[in-house]
Structure formats: C-alpha cells, structure tokens
Residue frames relative to the residue before (quaternion, step in Angstrom):
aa qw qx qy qz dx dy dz
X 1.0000 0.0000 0.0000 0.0000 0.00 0.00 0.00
X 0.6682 0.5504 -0.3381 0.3692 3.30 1.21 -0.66
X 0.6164 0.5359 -0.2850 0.5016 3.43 0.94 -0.97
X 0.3774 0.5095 -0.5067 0.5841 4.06 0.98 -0.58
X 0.8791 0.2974 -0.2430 0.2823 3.54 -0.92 -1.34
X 0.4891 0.5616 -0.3944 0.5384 3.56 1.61 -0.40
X 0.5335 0.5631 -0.4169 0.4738 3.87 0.57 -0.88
X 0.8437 0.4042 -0.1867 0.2998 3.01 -0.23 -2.10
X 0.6748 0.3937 -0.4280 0.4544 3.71 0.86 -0.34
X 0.5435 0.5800 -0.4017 0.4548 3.73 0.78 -0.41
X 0.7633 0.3435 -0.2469 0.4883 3.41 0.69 -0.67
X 0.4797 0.5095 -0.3961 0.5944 3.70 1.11 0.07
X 0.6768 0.5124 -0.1849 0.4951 3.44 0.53 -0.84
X 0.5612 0.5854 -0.2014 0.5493 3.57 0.78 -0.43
X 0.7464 0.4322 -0.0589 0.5026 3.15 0.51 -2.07
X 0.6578 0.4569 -0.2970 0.5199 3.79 1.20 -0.51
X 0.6051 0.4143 -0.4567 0.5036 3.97 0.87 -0.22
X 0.5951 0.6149 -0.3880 0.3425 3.34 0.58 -1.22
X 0.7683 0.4813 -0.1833 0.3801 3.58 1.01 -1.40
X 0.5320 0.5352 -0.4167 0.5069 3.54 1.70 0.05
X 0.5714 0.5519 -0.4047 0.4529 3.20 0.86 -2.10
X 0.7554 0.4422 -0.3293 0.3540 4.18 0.16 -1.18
X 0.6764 0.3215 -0.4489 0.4874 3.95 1.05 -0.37
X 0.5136 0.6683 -0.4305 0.3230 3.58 0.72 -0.26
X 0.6350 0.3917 -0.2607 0.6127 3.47 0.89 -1.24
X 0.6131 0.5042 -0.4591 0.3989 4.01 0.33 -0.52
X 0.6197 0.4682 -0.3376 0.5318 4.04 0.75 -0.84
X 0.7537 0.3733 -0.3173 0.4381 3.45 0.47 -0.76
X 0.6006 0.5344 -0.2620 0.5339 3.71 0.84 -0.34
X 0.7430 0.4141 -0.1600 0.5009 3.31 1.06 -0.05
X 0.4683 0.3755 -0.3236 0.7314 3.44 1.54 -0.61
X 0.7665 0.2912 -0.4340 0.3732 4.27 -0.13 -0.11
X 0.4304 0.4877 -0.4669 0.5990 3.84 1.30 0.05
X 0.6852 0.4184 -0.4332 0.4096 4.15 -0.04 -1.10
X 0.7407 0.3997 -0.3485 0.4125 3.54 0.26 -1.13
X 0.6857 0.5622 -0.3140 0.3395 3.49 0.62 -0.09
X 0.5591 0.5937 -0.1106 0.5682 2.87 2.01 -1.12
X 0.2403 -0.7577 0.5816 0.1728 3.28 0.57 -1.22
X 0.0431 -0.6174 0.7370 0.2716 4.33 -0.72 0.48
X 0.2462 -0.3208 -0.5785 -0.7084 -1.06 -1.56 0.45
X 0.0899 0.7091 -0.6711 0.1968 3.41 0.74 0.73
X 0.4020 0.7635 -0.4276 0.2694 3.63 0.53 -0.57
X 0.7894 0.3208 0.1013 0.5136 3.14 0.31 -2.18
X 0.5105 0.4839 -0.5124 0.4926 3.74 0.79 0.19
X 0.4622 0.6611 -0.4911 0.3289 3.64 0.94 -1.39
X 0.8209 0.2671 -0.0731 0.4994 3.83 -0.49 -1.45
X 0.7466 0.4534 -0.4072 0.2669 3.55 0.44 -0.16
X 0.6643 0.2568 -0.2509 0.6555 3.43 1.78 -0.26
X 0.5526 0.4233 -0.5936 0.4040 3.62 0.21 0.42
X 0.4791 0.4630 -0.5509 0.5026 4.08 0.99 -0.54
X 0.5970 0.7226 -0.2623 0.2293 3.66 0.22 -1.55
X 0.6121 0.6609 -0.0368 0.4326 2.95 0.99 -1.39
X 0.7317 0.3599 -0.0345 0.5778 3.26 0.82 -1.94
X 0.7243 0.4770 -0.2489 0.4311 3.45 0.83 -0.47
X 0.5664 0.3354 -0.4525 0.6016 3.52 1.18 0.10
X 0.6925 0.5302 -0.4288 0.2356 3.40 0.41 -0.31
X 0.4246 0.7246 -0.2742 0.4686 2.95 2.15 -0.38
X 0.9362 0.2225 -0.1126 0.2478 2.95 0.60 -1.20
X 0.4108 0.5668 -0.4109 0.5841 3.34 2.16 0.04
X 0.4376 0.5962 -0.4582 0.4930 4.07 1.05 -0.28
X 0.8375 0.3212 -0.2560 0.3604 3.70 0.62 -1.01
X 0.6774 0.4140 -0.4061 0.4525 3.48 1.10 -0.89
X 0.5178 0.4857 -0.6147 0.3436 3.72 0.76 0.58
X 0.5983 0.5199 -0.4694 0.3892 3.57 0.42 -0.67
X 0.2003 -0.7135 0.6683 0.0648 3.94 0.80 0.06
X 0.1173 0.5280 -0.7850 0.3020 3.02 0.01 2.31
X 0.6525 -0.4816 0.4650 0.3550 2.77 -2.04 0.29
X 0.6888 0.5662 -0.2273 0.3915 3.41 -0.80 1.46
X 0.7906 0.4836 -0.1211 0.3555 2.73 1.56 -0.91
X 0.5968 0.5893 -0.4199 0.3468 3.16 0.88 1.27
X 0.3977 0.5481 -0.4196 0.6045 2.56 2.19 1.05
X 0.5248 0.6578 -0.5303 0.1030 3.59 0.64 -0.52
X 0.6979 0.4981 -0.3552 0.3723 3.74 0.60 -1.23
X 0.6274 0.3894 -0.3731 0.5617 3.95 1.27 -0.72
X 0.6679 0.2776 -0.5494 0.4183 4.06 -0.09 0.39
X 0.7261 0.4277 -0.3147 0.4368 3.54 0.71 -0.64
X 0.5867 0.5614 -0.3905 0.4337 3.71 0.85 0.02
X 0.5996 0.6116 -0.2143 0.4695 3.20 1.47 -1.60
X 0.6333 0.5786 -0.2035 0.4720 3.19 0.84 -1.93
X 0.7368 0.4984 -0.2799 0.3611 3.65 0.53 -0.47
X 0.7679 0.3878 -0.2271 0.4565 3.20 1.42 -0.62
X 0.4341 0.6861 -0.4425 0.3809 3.19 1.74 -0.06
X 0.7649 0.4376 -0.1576 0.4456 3.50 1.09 -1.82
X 0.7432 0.2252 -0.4362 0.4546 3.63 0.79 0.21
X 0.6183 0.5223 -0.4536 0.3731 3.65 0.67 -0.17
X 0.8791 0.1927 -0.1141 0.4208 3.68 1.16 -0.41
X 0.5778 0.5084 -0.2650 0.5809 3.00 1.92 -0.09
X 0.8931 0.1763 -0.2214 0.3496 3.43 0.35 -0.82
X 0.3248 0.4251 -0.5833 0.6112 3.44 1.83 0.53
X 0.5716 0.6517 -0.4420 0.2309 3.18 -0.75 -0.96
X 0.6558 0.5904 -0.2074 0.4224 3.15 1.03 -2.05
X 0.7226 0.6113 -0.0062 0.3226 2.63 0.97 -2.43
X 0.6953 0.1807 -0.2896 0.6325 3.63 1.00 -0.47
X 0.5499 0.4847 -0.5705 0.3703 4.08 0.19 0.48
X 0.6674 0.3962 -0.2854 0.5622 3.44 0.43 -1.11
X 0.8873 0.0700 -0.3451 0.2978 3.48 -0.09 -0.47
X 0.5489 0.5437 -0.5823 0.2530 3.16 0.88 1.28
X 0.5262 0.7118 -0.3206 0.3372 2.82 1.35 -0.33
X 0.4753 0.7379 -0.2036 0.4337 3.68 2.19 -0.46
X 0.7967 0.1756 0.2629 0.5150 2.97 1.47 -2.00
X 0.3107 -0.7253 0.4777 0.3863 3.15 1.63 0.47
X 0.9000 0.2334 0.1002 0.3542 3.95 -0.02 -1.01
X 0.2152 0.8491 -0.4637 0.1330 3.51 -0.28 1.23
X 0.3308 -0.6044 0.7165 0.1086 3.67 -1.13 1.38
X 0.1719 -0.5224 0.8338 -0.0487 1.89 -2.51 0.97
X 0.2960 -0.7348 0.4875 0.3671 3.43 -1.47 -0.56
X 0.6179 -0.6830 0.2587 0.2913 3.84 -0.47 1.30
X 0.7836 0.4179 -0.2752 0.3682 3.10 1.01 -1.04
X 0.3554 0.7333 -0.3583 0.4556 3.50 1.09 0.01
X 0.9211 0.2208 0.0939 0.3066 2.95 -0.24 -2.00
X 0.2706 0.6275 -0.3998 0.6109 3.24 2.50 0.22
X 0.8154 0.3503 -0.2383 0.3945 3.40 -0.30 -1.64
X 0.4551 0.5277 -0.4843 0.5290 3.98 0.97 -0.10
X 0.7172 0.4860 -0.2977 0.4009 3.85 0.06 -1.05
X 0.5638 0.5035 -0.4151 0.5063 3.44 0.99 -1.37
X 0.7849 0.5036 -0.2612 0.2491 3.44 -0.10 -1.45
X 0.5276 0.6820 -0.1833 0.4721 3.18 1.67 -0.88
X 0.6771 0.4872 -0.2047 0.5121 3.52 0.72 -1.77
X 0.5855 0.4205 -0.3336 0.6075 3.87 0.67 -1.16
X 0.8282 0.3617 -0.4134 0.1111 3.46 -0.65 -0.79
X 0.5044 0.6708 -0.1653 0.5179 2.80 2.03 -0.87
X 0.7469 0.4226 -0.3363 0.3878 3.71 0.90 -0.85
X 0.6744 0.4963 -0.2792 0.4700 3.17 1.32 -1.15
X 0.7568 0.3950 -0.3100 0.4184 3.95 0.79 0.43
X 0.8541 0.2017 -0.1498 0.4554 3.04 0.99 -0.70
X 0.5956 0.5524 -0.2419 0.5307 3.25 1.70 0.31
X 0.6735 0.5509 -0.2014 0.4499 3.63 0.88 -0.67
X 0.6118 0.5401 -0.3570 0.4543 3.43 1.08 -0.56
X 0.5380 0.7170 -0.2456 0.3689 2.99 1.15 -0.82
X 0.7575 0.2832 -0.0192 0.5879 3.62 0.78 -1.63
X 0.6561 0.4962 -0.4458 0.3529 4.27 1.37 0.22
X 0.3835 -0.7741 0.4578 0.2101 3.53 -1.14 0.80
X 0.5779 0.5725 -0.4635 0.3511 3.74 0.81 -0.19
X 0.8252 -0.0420 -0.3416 0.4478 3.59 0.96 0.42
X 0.8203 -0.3606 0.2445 0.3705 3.65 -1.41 0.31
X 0.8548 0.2196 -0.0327 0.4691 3.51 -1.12 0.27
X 0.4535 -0.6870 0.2855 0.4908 4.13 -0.84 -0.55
X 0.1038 0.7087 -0.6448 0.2667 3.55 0.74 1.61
X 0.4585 -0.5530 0.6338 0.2868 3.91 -1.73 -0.04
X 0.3940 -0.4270 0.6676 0.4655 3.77 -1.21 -0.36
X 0.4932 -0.5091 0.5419 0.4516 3.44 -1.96 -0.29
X 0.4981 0.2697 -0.6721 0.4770 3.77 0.26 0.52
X 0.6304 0.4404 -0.5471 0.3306 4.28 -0.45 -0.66
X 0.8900 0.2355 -0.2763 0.2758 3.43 0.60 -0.65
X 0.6296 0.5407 -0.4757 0.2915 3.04 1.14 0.75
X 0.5732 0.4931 -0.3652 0.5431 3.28 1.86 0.11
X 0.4076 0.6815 -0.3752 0.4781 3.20 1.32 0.81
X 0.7735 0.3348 -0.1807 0.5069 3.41 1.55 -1.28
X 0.6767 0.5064 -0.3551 0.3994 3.18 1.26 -0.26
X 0.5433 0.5945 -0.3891 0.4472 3.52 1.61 0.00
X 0.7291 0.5606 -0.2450 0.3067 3.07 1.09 -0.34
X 0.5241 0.6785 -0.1789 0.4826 2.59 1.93 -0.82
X 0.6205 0.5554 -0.1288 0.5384 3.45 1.14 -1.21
X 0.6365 0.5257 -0.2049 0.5258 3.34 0.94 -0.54
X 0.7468 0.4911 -0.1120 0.4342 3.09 0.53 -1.14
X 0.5812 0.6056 -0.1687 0.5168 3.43 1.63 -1.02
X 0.6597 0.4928 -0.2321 0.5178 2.84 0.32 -1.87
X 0.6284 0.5484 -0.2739 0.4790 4.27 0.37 -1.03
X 0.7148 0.3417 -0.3299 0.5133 3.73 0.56 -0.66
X 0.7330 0.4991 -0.3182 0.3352 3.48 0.85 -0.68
X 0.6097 0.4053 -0.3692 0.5724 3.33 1.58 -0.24
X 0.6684 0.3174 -0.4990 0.4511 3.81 0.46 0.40
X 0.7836 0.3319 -0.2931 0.4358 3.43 0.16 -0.30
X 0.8239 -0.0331 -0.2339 0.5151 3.86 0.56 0.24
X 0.6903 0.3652 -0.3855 0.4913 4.35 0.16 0.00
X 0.8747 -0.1247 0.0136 0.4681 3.75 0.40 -0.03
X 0.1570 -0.8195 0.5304 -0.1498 3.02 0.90 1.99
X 0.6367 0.6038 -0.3744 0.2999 3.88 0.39 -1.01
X 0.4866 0.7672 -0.3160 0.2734 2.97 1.58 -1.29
X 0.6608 0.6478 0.0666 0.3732 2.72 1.02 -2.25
X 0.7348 0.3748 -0.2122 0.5240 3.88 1.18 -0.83
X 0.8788 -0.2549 0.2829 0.2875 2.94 -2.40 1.20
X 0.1726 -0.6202 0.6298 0.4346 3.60 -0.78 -0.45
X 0.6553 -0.6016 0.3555 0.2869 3.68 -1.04 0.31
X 0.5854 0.6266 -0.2396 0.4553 2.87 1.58 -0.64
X 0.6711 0.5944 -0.1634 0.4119 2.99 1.74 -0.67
X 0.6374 0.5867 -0.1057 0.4881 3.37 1.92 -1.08
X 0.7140 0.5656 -0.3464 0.2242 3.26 1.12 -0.67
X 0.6764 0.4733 -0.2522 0.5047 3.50 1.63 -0.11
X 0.4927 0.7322 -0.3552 0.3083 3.37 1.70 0.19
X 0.0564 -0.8784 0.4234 0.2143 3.61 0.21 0.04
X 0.2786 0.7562 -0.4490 0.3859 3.20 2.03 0.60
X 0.7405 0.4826 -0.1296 0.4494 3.21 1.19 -1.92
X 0.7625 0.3788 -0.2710 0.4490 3.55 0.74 -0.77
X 0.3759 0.7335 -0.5217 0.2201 3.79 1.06 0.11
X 0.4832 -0.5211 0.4929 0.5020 3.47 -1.31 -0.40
X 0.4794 -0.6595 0.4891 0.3098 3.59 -1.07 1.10
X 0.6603 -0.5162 0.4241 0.3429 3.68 -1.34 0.80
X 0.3964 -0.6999 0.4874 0.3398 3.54 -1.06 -0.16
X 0.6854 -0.6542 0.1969 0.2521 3.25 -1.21 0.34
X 0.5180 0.6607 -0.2370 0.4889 3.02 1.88 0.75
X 0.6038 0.3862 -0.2119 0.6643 2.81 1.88 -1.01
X 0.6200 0.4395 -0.4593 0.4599 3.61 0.78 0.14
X 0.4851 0.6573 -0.3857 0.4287 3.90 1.08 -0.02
X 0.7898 0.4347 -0.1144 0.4174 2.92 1.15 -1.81
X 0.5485 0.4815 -0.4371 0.5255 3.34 1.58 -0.08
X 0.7380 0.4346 -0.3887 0.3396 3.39 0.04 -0.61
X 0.5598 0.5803 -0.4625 0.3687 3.51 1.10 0.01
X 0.7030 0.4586 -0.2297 0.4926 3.18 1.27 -1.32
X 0.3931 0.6815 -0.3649 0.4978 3.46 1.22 -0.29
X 0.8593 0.1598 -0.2145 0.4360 3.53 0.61 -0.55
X 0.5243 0.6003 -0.4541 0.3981 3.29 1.56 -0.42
X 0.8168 0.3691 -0.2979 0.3284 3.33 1.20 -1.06
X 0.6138 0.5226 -0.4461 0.3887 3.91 1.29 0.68
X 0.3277 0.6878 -0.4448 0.4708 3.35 2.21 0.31
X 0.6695 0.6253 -0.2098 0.3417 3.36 1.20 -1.40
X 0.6366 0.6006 -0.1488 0.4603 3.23 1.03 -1.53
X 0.6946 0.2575 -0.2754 0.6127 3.63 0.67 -1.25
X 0.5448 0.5011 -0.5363 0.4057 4.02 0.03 -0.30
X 0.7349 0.5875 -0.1939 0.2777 3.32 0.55 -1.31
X 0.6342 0.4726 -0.1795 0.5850 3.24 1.33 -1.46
X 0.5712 0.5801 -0.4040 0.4172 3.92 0.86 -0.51
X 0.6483 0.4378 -0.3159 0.5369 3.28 0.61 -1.87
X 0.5683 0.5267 -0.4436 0.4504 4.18 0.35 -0.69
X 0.6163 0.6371 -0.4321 0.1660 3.64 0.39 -1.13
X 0.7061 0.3948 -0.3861 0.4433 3.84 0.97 -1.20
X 0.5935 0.5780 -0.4173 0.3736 3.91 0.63 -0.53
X 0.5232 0.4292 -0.4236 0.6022 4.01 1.23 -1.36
X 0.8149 0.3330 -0.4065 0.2446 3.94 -0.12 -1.08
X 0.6192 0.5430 -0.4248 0.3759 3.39 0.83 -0.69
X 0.6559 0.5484 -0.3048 0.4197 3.75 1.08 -0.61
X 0.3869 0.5394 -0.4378 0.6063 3.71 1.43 -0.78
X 0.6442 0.6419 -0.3764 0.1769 3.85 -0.57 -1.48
X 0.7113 0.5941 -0.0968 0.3629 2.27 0.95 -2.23
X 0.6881 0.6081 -0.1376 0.3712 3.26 1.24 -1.59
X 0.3102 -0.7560 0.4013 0.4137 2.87 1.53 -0.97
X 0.5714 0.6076 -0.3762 0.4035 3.81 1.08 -0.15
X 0.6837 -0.5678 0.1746 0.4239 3.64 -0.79 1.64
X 0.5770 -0.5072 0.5113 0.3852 3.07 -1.57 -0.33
X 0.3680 0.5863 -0.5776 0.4327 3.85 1.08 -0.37
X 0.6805 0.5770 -0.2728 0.3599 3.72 0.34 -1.45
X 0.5708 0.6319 -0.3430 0.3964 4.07 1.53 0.07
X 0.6963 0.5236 -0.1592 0.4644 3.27 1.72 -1.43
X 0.6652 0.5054 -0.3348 0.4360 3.40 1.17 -0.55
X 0.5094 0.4969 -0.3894 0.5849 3.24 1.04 -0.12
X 0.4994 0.3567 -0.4714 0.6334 4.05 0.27 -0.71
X 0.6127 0.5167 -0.5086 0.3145 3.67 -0.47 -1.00
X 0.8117 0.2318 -0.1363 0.5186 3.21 -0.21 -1.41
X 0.7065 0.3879 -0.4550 0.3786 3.84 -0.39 0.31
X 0.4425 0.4557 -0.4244 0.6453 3.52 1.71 0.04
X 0.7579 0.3998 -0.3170 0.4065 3.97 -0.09 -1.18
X 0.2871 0.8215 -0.4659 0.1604 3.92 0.90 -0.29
X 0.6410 0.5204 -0.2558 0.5028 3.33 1.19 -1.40
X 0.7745 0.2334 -0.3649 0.4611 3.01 -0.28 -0.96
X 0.6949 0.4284 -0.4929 0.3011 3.86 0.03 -0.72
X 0.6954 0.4149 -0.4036 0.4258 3.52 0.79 -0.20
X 0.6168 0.4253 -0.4340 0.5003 3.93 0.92 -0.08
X 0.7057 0.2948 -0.5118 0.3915 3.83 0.55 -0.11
X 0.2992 0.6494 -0.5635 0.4139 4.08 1.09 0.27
X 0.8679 0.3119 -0.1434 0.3592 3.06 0.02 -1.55
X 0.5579 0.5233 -0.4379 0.4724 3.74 1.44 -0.09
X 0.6399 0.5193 -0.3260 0.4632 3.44 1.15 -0.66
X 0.6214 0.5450 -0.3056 0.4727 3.72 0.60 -0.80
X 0.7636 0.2930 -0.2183 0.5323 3.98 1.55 -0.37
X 0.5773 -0.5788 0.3792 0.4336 2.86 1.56 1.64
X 0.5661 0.4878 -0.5429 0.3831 3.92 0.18 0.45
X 0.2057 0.8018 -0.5601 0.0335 3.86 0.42 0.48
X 0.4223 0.6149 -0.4701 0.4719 3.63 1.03 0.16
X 0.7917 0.2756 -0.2323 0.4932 3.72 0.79 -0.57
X 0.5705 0.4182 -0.5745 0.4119 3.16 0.95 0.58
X 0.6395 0.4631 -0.4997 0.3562 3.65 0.55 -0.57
X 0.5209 0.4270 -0.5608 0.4815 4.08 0.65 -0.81
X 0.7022 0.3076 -0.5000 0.4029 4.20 -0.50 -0.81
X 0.5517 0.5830 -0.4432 0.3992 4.49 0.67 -0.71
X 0.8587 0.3054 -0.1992 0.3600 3.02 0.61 -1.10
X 0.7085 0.4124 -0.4216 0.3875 3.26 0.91 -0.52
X 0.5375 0.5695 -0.4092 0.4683 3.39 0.70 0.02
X 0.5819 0.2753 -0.4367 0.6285 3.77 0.41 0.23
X 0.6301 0.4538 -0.3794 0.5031 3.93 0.34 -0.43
X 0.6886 0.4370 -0.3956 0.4224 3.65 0.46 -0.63
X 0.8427 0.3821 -0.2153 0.3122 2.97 0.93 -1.43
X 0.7467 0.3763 -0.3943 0.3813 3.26 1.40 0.60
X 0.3772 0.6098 -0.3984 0.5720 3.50 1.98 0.50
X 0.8786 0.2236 -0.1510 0.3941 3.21 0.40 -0.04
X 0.6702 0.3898 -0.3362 0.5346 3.43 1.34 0.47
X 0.5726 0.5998 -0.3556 0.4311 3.21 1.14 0.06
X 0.6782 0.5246 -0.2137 0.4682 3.00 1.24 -0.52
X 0.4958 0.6566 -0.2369 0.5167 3.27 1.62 -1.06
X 0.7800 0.2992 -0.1412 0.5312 3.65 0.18 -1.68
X 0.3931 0.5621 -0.5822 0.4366 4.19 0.93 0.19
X 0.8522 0.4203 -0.1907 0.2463 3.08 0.50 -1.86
X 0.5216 0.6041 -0.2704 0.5385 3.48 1.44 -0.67
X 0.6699 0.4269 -0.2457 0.5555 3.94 1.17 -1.04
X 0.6827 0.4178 -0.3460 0.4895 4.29 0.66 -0.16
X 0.7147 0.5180 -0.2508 0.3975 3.44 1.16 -1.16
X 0.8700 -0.2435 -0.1157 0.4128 2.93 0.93 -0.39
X 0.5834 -0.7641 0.0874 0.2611 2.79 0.47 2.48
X 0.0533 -0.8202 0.5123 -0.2491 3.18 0.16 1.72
X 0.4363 -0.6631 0.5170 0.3203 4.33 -0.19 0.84
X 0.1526 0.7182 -0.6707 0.1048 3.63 -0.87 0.80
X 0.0929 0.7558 -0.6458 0.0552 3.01 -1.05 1.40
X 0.2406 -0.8362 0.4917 0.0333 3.62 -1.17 1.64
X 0.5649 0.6861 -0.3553 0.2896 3.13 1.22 -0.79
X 0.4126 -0.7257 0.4602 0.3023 4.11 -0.68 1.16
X 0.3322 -0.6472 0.5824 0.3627 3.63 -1.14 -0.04
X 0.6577 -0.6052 0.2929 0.3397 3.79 -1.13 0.71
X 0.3715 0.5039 -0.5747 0.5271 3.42 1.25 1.03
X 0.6057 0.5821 -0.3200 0.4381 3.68 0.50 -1.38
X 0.7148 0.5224 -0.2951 0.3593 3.43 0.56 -2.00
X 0.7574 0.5007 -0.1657 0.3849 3.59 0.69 -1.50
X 0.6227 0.5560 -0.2788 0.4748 3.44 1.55 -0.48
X 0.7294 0.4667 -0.1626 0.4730 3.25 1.29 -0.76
X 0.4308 0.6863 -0.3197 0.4911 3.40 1.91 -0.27
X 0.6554 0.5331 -0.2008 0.4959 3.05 1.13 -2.16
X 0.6967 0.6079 -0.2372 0.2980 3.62 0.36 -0.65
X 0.7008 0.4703 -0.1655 0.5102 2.80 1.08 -1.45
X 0.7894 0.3944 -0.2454 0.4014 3.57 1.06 -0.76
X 0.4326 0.5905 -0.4756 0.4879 3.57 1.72 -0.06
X 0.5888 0.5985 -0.3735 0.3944 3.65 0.80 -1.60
X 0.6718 0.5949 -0.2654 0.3526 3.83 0.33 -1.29
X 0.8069 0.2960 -0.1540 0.4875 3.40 1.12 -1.15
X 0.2864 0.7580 -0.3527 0.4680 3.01 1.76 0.47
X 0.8861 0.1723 0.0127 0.4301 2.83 0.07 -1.78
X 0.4701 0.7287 -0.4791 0.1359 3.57 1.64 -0.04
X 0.6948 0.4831 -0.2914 0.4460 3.79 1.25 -1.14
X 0.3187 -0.7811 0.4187 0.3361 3.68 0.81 -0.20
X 0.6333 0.1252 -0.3988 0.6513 3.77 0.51 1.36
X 0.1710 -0.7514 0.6365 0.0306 3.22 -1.99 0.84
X 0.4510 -0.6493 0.5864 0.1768 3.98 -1.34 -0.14
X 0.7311 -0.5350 0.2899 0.3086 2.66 -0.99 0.25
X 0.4249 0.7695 -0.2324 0.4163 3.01 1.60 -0.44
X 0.5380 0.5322 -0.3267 0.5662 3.67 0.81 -1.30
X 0.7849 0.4614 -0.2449 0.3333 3.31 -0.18 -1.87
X 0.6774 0.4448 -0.3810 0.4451 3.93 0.67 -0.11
X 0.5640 0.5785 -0.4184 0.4148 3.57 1.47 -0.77
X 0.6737 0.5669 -0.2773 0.3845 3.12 0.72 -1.62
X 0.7043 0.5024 -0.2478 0.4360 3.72 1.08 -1.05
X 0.7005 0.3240 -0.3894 0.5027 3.72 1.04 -0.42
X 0.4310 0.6855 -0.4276 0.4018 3.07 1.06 0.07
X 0.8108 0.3136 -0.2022 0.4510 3.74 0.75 -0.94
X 0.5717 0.5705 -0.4108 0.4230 2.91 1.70 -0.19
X 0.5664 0.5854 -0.3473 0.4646 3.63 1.12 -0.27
X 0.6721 0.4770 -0.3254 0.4635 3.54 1.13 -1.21
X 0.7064 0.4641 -0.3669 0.3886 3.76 1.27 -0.71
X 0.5129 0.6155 -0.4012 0.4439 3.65 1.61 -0.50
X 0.6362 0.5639 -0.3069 0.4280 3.66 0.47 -1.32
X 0.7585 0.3967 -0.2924 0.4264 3.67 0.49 -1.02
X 0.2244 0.7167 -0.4489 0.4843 3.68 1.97 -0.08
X 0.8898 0.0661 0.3327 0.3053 2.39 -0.60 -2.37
X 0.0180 -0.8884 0.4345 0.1469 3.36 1.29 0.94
C-alpha cells in the first residue's frame, strides 16, 4: 500500500512541473504573438484562447452529471473574477509598485472594462437570485437565454471598442514605453508568430488537461480537509488563469500596468461573455439543471470588489497601497470559501 501512495505522489508531482513548464511556455507564446500583434490585440490573444478551453472544461463536466454540477459554471465563473479582479491586479499593482513606487494607466479603457464587468456579472450571477418565475437562484429558459445573449452583446460590443472605435483608449501611455525594450524590439516574424500560436494552444490544451487530470487529487485533499466542494473549482480556476496572471505580473513589473489591466479584465469579461452563453446552450439543449445565482457571501464579495476596483481605477495611477487592499481582499474571499 505504501509503494501505491509512493507512485501516486511522484506522479502528481510530475504532473505538477509539467503544468508550470506548460504555463510558462503559454506567457511566453503569448508575449511573442502580442509583440507582433501590437494592443491591444495583444491581450485578447491569452485571454480568449484560456477562455475557450475553460468552457470547454466546464460544459465537458456538467455533462458527466456529477453531483454538483449545476454549480460548476457559477463557482468557476465567480472564481474567475475573484482571481483577476483582486488577485491578479492586486498582484499586478504590488509587485509592480513596489518596482516603481508609481504606476499610470489610462481611465477610459479600464473604466469601460469594469462597467462591462459590473453589468455582466449582475445580470448573471445576481438576478437569479431576486427572479420569481422559477424556484431557488436558477433562471427559466427564456431568463437564461436573454441572459446569454446579453452577454454576448456585451462582450462584443467591448472588443470592438478596444480593438477598432476607441483603440487609444486601450494603449501603454508613452511615457511608459520609452524605457521598455519589450516595445521597441524588432517584432517576430510571421512564421515565428504561426509557430507561437500553435504552441500557444498546444500549451493551454496542456494546462487545462493537466489541471483536470490534477482535479481528483486537489478534490480528494479538499475532502479530506473537510472544506466544501465550491473550494475544488477555484483551484481549477486558478491553475487554468496562471497564464495570464503571471504575464500581467510581469507586464506590470515593466512598468506596463496598462496591459495588465486590458489581459485582468478581459479575462473576467471573456470568461463570463463567453461562458455564459456556452453553458445556457449546453443547459436548454439538453435540459441540464443550471444554477447561477451567488449566495450573500458571493453577493457581498463581489459588491466589495466591484467598489474597491472603482476607486482603484478612478485617479488613473496607483501604489502600492491599492495592491495590498485588493490582496487581503482575496485573501479573505479565499479564507471564507475555507471556512464559509
């Protein structure tokens, strides 16, 4: 029996380098697609190819119709905005204030992300909560398809103002670029930018494969602990979100903190514009329980959030100071889901 358990951690162990060595090469494969791109097309790159893989992750589970799974898309949606709106800013303005005493952004950008955020976030994962035509905090199928199609729109309508009606919005400040030698390199070519994006996806194919096959060892250990099962997805969460939280660190740490919030934010925007809509369709087609609505821990975390973010981003530069709120912040949101 011993030698079993001597295997099984070696191979868990194994299966855990593999899953760095695989977000590492994803950040880099993405910073050689951005520079090539240019933002912000840059920061969409990793925020909807993770996206992508992650609904597939999870509409992959609520078919297997375990027990649970009609929470998966609300912990793993939720879970998503917790770790980039307060974890990986958060990260992102400690470390790189802590580089530069002092970092700008531009407001109008990274406002209209939040707006879009706050709405998408209320009108899914709040509203069930407060509708009466069905039981408990679930939608009817008309709430939840004008649920996916609001999101969708949203979400759209957001890429099209960063990437083609009010792109500037969306860019570095200059002041910020001129000591970067990230920005002023020669761009890759258009072969090596092929070959990144292949690996680019082989390695976030990797990452979510990985973090799955991880999933019965994180749950059986949670179990053990005794701390819910909600407490299974945030963990998937973060070991799917790795990339990007570790490429906006390092965009922030090169005084680029304008590109970490576009990759923060769109990634909570992707990942709810574009799973919500996903797990509607997968939850009508083939009539599958989905329930989105938060409970008034969730509700009050996501309040807190939304209104720390705001005063965040109202003066358009921050300290080091932000970045610790935002961080005890998640450290509470990860304690609570402990110990609810």
């Amino acid at each position: 029996m011993g030698m079993i358990d001597f295997d099984s951690v070696w191979v868990i162990l194994v299966m855990a380098v593999l899953l760095i060595v695989a977000v590492l090469n994803s950040v880099h494969q993405a910073e050689v697609i951005a520079h090539k791109t240019g933002e912000p097309f840059g920061t969409l790159v990793l925020a909807v190819a993770v996206t992508i893989i992650e609904v597939a992750l999870i509409v992959s589970i609520m078919l297997a119709a375990g027990e649970g799974s009609e929470l998966i898309a609300r912990d793993s949606v939720f879970a998503a905005i917790m770790i980039v709106t307060n974890g990986v800013i958060g990260a992102s303005i400690f470390f790189g204030g802590l580089k530069h005493n002092e970092l700008r952004f531009r407001v109008e950008g990274t406002n209209s992300g939040l707006a879009v955020l706050i709405a998408l976030a209320t009108l899914t994962l709040v509203l069930p909560v407060v509708t009466t035509s069905s039981p408990g905090p679930t939608f009817t199928e008309g709430q939840l398809i004008f649920a996916g199609v609001s999101s969708l729109v949203l979400y759209f309508t957001y890429v099209f103002i960063q990437t083609v009606r009010h792109r500037g919005y969306f860019l570095p400040l200059d002041e910020d670029d001129r000591d970067d030698p990230h920005v002023h390199a020669e761009p890759p070519s258009n072969f090596k930018t092929a070959v990144s994006a292949v690996l680019l996806l082989v390695s976030l194919v990797a990452v979510v494969a990985l973090a799955k096959a991880l999933s019965p060892a994180i749950e059986h250990a949670i179990s053990h602990a005794g701390a819910p099962r909600s407490v299974v997805g945030i963990v998937i969460a973060a070991l799917v979100l790795l990339p990007e939280g570790v490429s906006a660190v390092r965009a922030a740490m090169a005084k680029r903190l304008q590109t970490s919030l576009n990759l923060a934010l769109g990634s909570a925007l992707a990942s709810i514009g574009l799973t919500i809509p996903a797990v509607a369709i997968v939850s009508v087609f083939f009539h599958l329980p989905l329930s989105l609505g938060l409970d008034a821990l969730g509700m009050t975390f996501l309040a807190l959030t939304f209104l720390l973010a705001s005063l965040t981003i109202a003066i358009g530069r921050t300290t080091v100071l932000q970045g610790v709120v935002h961080l005890v912040v998640f450290a509470a949101y990860l304690f609570m889901s402990l110990v609810p």
